[in-house]
Structures are given as C-alpha cells and as structure tokens.
C-alpha positions in Angstrom: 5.6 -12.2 -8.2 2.4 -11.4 -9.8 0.1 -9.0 -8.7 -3.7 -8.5 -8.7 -6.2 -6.3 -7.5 -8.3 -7.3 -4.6 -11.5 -9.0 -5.6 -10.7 -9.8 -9.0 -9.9 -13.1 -9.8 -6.7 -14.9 -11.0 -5.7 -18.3 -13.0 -2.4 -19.8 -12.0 -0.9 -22.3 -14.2 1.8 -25.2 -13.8 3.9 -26.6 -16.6 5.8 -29.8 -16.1 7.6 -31.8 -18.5 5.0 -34.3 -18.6 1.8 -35.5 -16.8 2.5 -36.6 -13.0 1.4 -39.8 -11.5 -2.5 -40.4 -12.3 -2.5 -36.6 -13.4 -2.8 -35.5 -10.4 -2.2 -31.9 -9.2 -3.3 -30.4 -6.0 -3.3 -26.8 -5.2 -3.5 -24.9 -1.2 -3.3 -21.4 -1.1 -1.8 -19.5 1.9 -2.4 -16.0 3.4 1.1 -14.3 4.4 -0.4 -14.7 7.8 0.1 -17.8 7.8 -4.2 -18.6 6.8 -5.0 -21.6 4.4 -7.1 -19.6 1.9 -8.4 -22.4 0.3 -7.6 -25.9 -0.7 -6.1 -28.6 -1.3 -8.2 -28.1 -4.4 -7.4 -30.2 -8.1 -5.7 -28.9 -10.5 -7.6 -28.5 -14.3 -5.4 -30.4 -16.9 -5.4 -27.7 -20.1 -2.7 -30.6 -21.6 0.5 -32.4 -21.3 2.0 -31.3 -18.1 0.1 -28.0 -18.2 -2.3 -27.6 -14.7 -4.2 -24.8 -14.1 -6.2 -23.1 -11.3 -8.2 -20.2 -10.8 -8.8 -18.3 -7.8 -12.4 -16.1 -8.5 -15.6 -15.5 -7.3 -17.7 -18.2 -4.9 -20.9 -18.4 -4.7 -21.5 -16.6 -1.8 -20.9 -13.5 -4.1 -17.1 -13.4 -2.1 -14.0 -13.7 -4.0 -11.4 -16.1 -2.8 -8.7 -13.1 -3.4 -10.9 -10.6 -1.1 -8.0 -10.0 1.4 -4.4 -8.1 0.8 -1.3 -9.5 1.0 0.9 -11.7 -0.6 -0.4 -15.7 -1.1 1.6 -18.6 -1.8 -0.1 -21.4 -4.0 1.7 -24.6 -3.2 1.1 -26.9 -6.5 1.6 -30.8 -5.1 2.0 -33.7 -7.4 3.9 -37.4 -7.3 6.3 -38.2 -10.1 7.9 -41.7 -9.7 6.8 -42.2 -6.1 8.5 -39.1 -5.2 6.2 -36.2 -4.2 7.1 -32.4 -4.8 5.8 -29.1 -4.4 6.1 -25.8 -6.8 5.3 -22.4 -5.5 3.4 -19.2 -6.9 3.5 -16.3 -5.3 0.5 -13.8 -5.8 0.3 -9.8 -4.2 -3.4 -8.7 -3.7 -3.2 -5.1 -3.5 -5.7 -2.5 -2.9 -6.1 0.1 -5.3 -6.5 3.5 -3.6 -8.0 5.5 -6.8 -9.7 3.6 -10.3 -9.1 5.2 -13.5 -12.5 6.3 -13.7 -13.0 7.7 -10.8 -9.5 9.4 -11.7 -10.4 10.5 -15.4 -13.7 11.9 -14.4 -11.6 14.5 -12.5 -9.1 14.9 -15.4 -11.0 13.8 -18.6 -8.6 16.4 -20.1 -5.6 13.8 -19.8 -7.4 10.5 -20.5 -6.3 9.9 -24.1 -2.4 10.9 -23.4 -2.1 8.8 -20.6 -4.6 5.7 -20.1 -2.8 3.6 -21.1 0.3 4.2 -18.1 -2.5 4.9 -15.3 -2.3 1.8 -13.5 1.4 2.2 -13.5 1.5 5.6 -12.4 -1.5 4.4 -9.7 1.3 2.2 -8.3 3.6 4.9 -7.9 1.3 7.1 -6.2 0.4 4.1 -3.7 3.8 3.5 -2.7 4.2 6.9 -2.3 1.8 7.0 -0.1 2.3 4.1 2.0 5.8 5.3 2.5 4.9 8.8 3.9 2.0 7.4 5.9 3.9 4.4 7.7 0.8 2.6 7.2 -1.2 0.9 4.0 -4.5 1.3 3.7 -5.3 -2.5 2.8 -8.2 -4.9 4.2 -7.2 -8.3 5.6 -10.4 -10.3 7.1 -10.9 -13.1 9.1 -7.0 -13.7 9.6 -5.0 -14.8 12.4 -1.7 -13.3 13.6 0.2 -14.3 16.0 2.1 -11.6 18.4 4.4 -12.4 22.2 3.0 -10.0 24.8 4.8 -6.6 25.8 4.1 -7.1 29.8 1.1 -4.7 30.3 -2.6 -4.5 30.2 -3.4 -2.7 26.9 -0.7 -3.9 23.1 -0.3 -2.3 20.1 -1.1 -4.3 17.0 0.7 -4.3 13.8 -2.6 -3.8 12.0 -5.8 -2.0 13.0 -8.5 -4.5 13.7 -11.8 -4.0 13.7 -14.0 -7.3 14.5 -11.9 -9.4 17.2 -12.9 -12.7 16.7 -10.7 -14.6 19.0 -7.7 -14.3 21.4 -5.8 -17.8 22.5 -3.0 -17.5 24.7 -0.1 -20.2 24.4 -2.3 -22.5 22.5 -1.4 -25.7 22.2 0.2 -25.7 25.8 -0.6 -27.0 29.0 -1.1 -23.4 29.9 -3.3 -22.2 27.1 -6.2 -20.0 27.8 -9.0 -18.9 25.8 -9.3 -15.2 26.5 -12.0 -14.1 23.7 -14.5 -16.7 21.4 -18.4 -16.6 21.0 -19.0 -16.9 24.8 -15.6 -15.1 26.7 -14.8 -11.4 26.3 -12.1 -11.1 28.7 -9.9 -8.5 26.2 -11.6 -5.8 24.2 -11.0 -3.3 21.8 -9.8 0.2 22.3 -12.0 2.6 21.0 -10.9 5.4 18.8 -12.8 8.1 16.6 -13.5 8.4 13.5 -12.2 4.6 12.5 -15.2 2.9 12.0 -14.6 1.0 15.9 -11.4 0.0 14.3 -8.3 0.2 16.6 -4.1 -0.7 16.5 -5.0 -1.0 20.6 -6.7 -3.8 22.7 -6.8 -4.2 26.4 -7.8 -6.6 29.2 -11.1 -5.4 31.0 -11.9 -4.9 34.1 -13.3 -7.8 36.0 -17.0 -7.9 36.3 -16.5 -9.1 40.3 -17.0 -6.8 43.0 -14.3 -7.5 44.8 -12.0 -7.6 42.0 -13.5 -4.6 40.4 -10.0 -2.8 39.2 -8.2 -5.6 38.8 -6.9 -6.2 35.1 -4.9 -8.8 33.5 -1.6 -8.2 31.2 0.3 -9.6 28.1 2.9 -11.5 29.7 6.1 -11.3 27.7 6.9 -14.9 27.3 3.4 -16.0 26.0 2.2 -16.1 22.5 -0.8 -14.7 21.5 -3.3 -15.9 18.3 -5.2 -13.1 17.4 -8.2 -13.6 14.7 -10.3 -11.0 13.2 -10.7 -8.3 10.2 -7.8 -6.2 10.3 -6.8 -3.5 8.0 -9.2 -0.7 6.8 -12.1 -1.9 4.9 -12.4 1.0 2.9 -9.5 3.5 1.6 -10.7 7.0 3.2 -11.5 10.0 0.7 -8.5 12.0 1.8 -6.0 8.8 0.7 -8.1 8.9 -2.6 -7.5 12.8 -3.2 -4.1 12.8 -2.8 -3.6 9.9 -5.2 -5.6 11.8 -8.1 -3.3 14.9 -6.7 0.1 12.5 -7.3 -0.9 10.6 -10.3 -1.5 14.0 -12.1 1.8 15.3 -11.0 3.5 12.6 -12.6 1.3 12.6 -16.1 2.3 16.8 -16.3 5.7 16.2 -15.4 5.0 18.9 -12.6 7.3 16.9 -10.0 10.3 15.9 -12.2 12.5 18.7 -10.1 10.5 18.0 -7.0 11.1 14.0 -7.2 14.6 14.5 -6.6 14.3 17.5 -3.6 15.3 20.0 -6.1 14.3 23.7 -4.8 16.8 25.9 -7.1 18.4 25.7 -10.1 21.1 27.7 -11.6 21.8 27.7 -15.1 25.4 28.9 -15.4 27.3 26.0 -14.4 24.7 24.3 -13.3 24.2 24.5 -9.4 21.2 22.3 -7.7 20.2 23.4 -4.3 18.6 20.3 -2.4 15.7 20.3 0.2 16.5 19.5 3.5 13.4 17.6 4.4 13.3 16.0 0.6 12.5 12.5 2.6 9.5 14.4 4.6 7.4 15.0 2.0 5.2 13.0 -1.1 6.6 16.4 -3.1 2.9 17.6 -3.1 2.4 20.3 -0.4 -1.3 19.6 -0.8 -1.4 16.1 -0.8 0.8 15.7 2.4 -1.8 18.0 4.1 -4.1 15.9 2.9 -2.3 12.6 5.0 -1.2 14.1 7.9 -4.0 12.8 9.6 -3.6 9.3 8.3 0.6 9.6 9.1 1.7 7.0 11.9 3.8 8.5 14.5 4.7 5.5 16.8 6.3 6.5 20.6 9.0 4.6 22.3 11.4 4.5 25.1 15.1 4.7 24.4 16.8 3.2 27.8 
C-alpha cells in the first residue's frame, strides 16, 4: 500500500499487457468509509497498456486527498467483451511534526539525520497513536454508518465536529430523517477545549410543552448514517511536542535500552531487569506527560 501525506497529491498508474477495448480506462476512488471520493474519471494513456491518474489539487484550492484514511482506486476497463477491475490502495496520513518545524528545534542534528526524518516521523506517530488510543487525523464530509446502543446519547468512533446529517434505517419503510438543513432532532455533545468537536451526540429535548422532557433513543436494531467532519482538524501542540521529543530520542540513540523496557543492566553475566509497565509508556517520561490529556480511557460494563 502506498502512502501519502494528506493534501499532497498522488499519480497512480495501471500497466496491462496491451491497450483495452477503445483504450478505455476508468478510475473511482473510495474513502475507507465507504465515500466515492471522486470518479469514474478517464484514465491518461502514457503508452501501450500504461494508464495513469492523478489525484491533486482542484480548483477550488482543495485537494482530492484532503481527508485520512486508506482509498481504494478501482481502475475499470473491457478486454474482449469481458469487463474487469484492478485495485490500488492509497493511506493518507497526517503528519503530526514537518522536518522543518522539527530541525528548527534541533538544527544541531539536521545534516546526520535528514535524510531518515520522515521515517523516524512514522515511528514516533505510531507511537503515539498506540499510547493515546486515538489518531489525531481529519476526515471531512464522510458518512459512517453505526446500529444504535438503546439510549438517548452514543459514542462515536471518531470525534465529529460539523453534523451534517443523521438518517435512521434508510432505505426502509421505516426510515426517518432525524438531522438535514431543516431538522435538528439529535445534537452534539459539547465538550471543552475541542473546538465544538465531540465522540458524544444525543437526542434533544422536544420543543413541545407537553412533551418537554421527553427524549428519543438509538434503538439497537436500527442503523444509523451519520455524515459530517470527523477527526481533529488540526494535530494539537502537545501531540506535536512529544513527537519532536520521540524523534530526537531515536536519532541520539537515547531510547535503545528504554525501547525494549530495560531499567538495569548488569554486566557480569549479563542480567536485564525489565519494567513492569514497559507497555504503559511511549519510553519518554516527558512526552507521555505531554499525552495524558489526549489518552482515551473508554468505560464499560462487564455483566
């Protein structure tokens, strides 16, 4: 799978034996959610059975690539009457620090080890991500689809932070439009400090008097569509500090013992002593301070 960084565009290209019928190539790309990104769109011919396409900037100033996630590019052509489909597979990632903004704190390490940063920026991420429980990527205008839990307020997978639409059931006799342009019947529940985005959204209370506390619920057996901008749309400074903290961990060799939960060491015959809570840590004291706030802990009930 190839990767790319979000808002940066991306050429795909198809090589078949020979040209296909009338040297035709379409191309659809799909969001992980399940969104058409764009498409079907013609392939360029570059030469014999060679197609290519590139995903970049629009007009509008917005690249088609301007979301996370993995896409699937579905290349469709004809051959003898007989139509097939190929399949790319791009990641859009978010990069939480840039080698600029990291070199301009560490200019001292920029000619040693430029040439490895986005590498080591990758490492750092996933390290991250892992001890978080969460990514800090932005996925807008997308739809996702989630069966209720049986009460008034659900947890999302994602934060979101414009809710675009809610359709419950659709495409059933039953179906019910529960929030578009003109119905608001679920809304958002607001937390600090996130920019009005939330994981939580909840029925409201009805407007009429004499249903004044009466509130709806996610019924377990229906299926909701939920469209908006989930994600975060920017990485926050304290994700971004701990990164530069990481990556310059790894280009000192500072955490080669710490990596691997080492604590002691004995030379004579060698005796490692391991860390007991290796797993609970980035192996930066200062960078896990630095995410605690940003660290998912998710409550349940064990029956």
């Amino acid at each position: 799978m190839d990767e790319v960084k979000i808002n940066t565009s991306k050429t795909l290209t198809l090589t078949l034996p020979s040209d296909p019928t009338s040297n035709l190539v379409s191309v659809s790309l799909y969001h992980e959610f399940g969104n058409l990104i764009s498409g079907p769109t013609s392939a360029t011919r570059t030469g014999t059975g060679v197609y290519t396409i590139t995903y970049g900037q629009q007009a509008s100033g917005i690249y088609i690539l301007n979301s996370a996630g993995r896409h699937r590019a579905d290349f469709t052509y004809t051959i003898a009457g007989t139509s097939y489909t190929q399949s790319q597979y791009i990641n859009v990632f978010t990069p939480y620090i840039t080698a600029s903004e990291f070199f301009d704190n560490h200019p001292e390490l920029e000619d040693s080890f430029s040439n490895v940063f986005e590498n080591l920026a990758k490492k750092a991420r996933n390290i991250i991500d892992t001890f978080c429980g969460q990514s800090f990527d932005y996925y807008p205008a997308k739809t996702m689809y989630i069966y209720g839990n049986g009460y008034q307020s659900m947890r999302l997978p994602l934060p979101i932070s414009v809710l675009t639409e809610i359709i419950q059931d659709e495409g059933r006799e039953e179906e019910t439009v529960l929030v578009n342009a003109t119905t608001d019947s679920i809304e958002k529940l607001r937390q600090p400090f996130n920019f009005e985005a939330t994981y939580q959204i909840k029925f409201r209370k009805s407007s009429l008097v004499e249903e004044m506390f009466l509130l709806g619920k996610f019924h377990k057996d229906s299926l909701y569509k939920i469209t908006g901008d989930f994600g975060w749309r920017f990485v926050p400074d304290n994700i971004k500090q701990a990164s530069v903290l990481l990556i310059a961990d790894m280009m000192n060799n500072d955490s080669e013992y710490r990596n691997h939960g080492i604590v002691r060491v004995e030379m004579d015959a060698i005796r490692l002593y391991m860390k007991d809570s290796f797993y609970e840590s980035t192996g930066n004291i200062e960078a896990d301070v630095l995410l605690m706030d940003y660290t998912l802990f998710v409550m349940d009930y064990i029956v």
